[in-house]
N, C-alpha and C positions, 0 to 999 in steps of 0.2 A: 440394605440401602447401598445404592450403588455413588462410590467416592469417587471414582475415578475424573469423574471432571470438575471435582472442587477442586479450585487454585490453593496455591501454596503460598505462604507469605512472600518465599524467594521468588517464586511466578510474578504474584503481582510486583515485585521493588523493577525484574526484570524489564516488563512491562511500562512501570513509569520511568524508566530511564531512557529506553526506548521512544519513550511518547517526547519525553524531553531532551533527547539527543537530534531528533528527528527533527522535531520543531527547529530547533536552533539553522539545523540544514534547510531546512525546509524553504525558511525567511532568506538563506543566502540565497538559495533556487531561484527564487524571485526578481533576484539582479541579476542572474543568469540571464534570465527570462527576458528581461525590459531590456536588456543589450541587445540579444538574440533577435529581438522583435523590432527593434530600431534599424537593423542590420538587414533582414532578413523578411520582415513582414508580419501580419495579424496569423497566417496558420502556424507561425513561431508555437502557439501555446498546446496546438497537437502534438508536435513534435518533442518537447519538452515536459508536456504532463504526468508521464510514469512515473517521474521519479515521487511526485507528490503523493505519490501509494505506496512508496516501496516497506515505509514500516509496517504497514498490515501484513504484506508478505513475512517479512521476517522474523516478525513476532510472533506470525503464526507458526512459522516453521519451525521455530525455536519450543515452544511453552505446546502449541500441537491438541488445543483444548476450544470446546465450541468460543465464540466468543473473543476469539481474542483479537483475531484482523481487524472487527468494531470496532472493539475497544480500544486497541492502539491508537488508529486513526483518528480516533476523538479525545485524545489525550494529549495528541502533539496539538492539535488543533488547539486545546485550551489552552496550552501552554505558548503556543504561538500568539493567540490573544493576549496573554497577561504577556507576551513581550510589546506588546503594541504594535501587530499588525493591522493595518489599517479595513481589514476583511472585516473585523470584529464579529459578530457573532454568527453572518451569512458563512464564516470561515469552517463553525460548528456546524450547521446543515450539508456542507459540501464534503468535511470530512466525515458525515455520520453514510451519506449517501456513500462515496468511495467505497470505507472502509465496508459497507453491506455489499458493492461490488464484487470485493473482494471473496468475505465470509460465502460467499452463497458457493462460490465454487466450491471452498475446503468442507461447506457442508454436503455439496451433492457428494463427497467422497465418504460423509459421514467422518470428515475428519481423523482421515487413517493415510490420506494417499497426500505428500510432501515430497512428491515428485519433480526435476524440472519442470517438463511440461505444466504438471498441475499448477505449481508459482507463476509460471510465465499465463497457464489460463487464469488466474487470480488476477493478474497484471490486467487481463483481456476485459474479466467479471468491471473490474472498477472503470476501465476502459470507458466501458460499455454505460452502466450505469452513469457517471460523471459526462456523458454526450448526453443521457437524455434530460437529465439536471439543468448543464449549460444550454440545451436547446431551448427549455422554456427562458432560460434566465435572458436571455443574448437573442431570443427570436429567431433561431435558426433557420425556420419554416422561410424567410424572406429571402435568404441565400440561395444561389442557384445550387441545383441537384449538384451535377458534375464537382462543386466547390464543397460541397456534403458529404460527397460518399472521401474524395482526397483526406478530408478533414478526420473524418471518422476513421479512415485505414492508418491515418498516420496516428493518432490517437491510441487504434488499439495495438499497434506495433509499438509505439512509446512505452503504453504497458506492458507489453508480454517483455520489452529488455530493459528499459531502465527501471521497471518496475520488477518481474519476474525472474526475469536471468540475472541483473546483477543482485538480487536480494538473494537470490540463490550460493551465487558466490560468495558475499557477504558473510550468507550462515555458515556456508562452508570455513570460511574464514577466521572465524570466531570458535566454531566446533573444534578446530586443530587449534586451538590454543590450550584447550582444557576446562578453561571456564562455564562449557555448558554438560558440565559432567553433570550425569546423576539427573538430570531435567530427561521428558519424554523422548527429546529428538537424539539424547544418547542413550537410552537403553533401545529405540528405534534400531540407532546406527550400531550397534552391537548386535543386534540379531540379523541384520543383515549379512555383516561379516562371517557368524557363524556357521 
């Protein structure tokens, strides 16, 4: 029987701290946002959307196990709810959709490849997925093309850097501290070195 992607207790605490770290930012994002957009205009929320993925990124990069990009992103989501965002449970749909965004990429690698590029295409996956989401939500269809495609490029360049590159750095970040000793993305980063 093959173990290798059952979670480990320290995975999952990893994970909901993550889910609930995330959240917390996640809610500040938000006031980002409604400045940004006050300032700046309605395709404000292309522009700014990555970062609202970036935990599935880093969770995944971190723990490196089917599964986990999902699940993050529906964890900070719950936890975003139980702080009372006012999304409430449409919050759970949009980060279950995302976070599959995300997963699909680290699965087409069969969850071996935690490459930049790959984070930054994870960034792209949830991109992508969260436009066709928001399309029905928001009737995109009624929008002129030329306001569509802007929409959608800034979107998935949102994800591939505030989603992808800096969750990249992130991990990077966290790995030189030490604390992700002994998890997959450090016996990973050990054979690399070798």
């Amino acid at each position: 029987m093959d173990t290798s992607n059952r979670w480990t207790l320290r995975e999952i605490l990893i994970v909901a701290v993550l889910g609930a770290v995330f959240a917390v930012l996640y809610l500040g994002w938000v006031q980002v946002w409604l400045i940004a957009q006050a300032i700046f205009g309605a395709v404000t929320m292309d522009v700014v959307m990555g970062f609202w993925f970036i935990v599935s990124i880093i969770a995944a990069a971190i723990i490196r196990k089917p599964g986990v990009a999902l699940i993050s992103e529906m964890l900070a989501a719950l936890v975003e709810i139980l702080l009372g965002s006012p999304a409430g449970l449409m919050l759970l749909l949009a980060a279950t959709i995302q976070g599959a965004g995300a997963e699909i990429v680290f699965a087409a690698t069969r969850w071996r490849n935690y490459s930049l590029p790959v984070l930054m295409l994870a960034g792209v996956g949830a991109s992508v997925f969260s436009f066709v989401y928001t399309w029905f939500l928001y009737d995109y269809g009624a929008l002129a093309p030329g306001l569509l495609v802007v929409m959608f490029v800034l979107r998935c360049l949102s994800g591939a850097i505030l989603g992808g590159l800096a969750g990249y750095f992130i991990v990077r970040a966290l790995y030189r501290t030490g604390v992700l000793s002994g998890l997959k993305i450090d016996h990973d980063m050990r054979a690399v070195r070798a």
